[in-house]
C-alpha positions, 0 to 999 in steps of 0.5 A, a space after each residue: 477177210 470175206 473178200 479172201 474168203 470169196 477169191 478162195 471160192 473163185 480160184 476152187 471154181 476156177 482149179 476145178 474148171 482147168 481140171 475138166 478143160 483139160 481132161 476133156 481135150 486129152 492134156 491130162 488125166 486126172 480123177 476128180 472122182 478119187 476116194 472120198 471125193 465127196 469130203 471136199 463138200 465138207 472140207 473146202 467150204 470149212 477152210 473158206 468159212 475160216 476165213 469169213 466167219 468171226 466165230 472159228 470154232 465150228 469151221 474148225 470142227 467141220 474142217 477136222 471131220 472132213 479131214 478125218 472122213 477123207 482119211 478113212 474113206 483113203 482106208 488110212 483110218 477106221 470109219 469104226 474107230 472114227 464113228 466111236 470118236 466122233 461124238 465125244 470130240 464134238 462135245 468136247 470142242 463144244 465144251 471148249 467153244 463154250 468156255 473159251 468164248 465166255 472168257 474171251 466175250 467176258 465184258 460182252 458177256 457181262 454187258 448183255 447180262 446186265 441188259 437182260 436184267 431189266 426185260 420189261 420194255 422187251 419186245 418178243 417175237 416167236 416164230 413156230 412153223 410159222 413166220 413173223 415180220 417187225 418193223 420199229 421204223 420212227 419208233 424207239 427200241 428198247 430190246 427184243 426176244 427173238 425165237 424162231 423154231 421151225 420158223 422165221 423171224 425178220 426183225 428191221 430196226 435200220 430206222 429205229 430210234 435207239 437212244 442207248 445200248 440195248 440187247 436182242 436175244 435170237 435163238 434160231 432152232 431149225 429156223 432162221 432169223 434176220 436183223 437189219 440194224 441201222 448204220 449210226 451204232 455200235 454192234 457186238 455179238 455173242 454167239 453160240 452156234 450149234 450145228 448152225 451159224 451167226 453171221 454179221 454183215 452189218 456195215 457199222 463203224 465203231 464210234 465210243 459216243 454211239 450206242 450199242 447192240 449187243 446181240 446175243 445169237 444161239 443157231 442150233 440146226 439154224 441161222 441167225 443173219 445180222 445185216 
């Protein structure tokens, strides 16, 4: 799906391309500058992230207010009935993410509360307005708190050793964290993203012998990068 999601940008770029070649030479006439142009920055990118990223609620969101902006700037819709609207649609598609995800991520759910049950061996990393950087190469992980607010975290665990399933808890707020995991485990994600994202570039292959990490991501106004 992330190489679909990479050829729709390259045939955007490539459209948009056509479309300026051929006006400048005089074969055509089109205005890119339409009525609301400026909605495609919101709307093109939404419809590629559906494609690319494993949590579709947010891409969904984005998608619908695109839409409902361009529409409105067309003078199809009110921008004062739709600004009304729109904050009570984003809680409750918030409400909907949330409650849907639980029941759906219920075994994933119940594994990182059954994780988190037993903190002592965690390790914990707080970023404020400032950053942190930790490396477990050789040595054994056995779980980790990850905070970054208006900060950054950077957590490389590719040459750690991990004996059993374990758990990372990364809230990014205004802030950005990163974890390298290693290639001989498992690696499952619960996600909750506000206005922010989590995204999973691990390169792993599923294996019922090896361990797991479960990570369970929050981004509000952040990100949160599993490589």
């Amino acid at each position: 799906m992330k190489k679909f999601g990479n050829v729709l940008w390259g045939l955007v770029l490539i459209v948009i391309g056509v479309i300026f070649g051929l006006n400048a030479v005089g074969l055509t006439h089109i205005n890119v500058f339409f009525r609301g142009w400026w909605t495609l920055f919101i709307i093109v990118p939404s419809f590629i992230e559906l494609f690319r990223s494993s949590n579709k609620m947010w891409s969904i969101i984005w998608l619908v207010i695109g839409i409902v902006l361009l529409l409105c700037a067309q003078n199809i819709l009110s921008f004062n009935l739709i600004g009304k609207l729109i904050f009570p649609f984003i809680l409750v598609m918030i409400g909907l993410s949330i409650v849907f995800k639980d029941t759906v991520n219920q075994k994933v759910t119940e594994k990182i509360r059954n994780l988190n049950s037993n903190k002592g061996d965690f390790e914990e990393f707080c970023a404020t307005f400032g950053s942190q950087q930790s490396d477990f190469s050789g040595q054994e992980f056995k779980g980790a708190n990850l905070d970054a607010v208006f900060g950054s975290v950077e957590l490389d665990i590719s040459k750690a050793i991990i004996k059993n399933d374990q758990v990372i808890n990364a809230n990014a707020i205004f802030g950005g964290i990163e974890i390298r995991v290693p290639t001989g485990v498992n690696i499952k994600v619960k996600s909750t993203p506000i206005f922010g994202g989590v995204s999973n570039k691990a390169r792993t292959d599923y294996n019922e012998s090896s361990p797991t990490i479960y990570i369970n991501g929050v981004a509000m106004f952040g990100g949160v990068e599993i490589k």
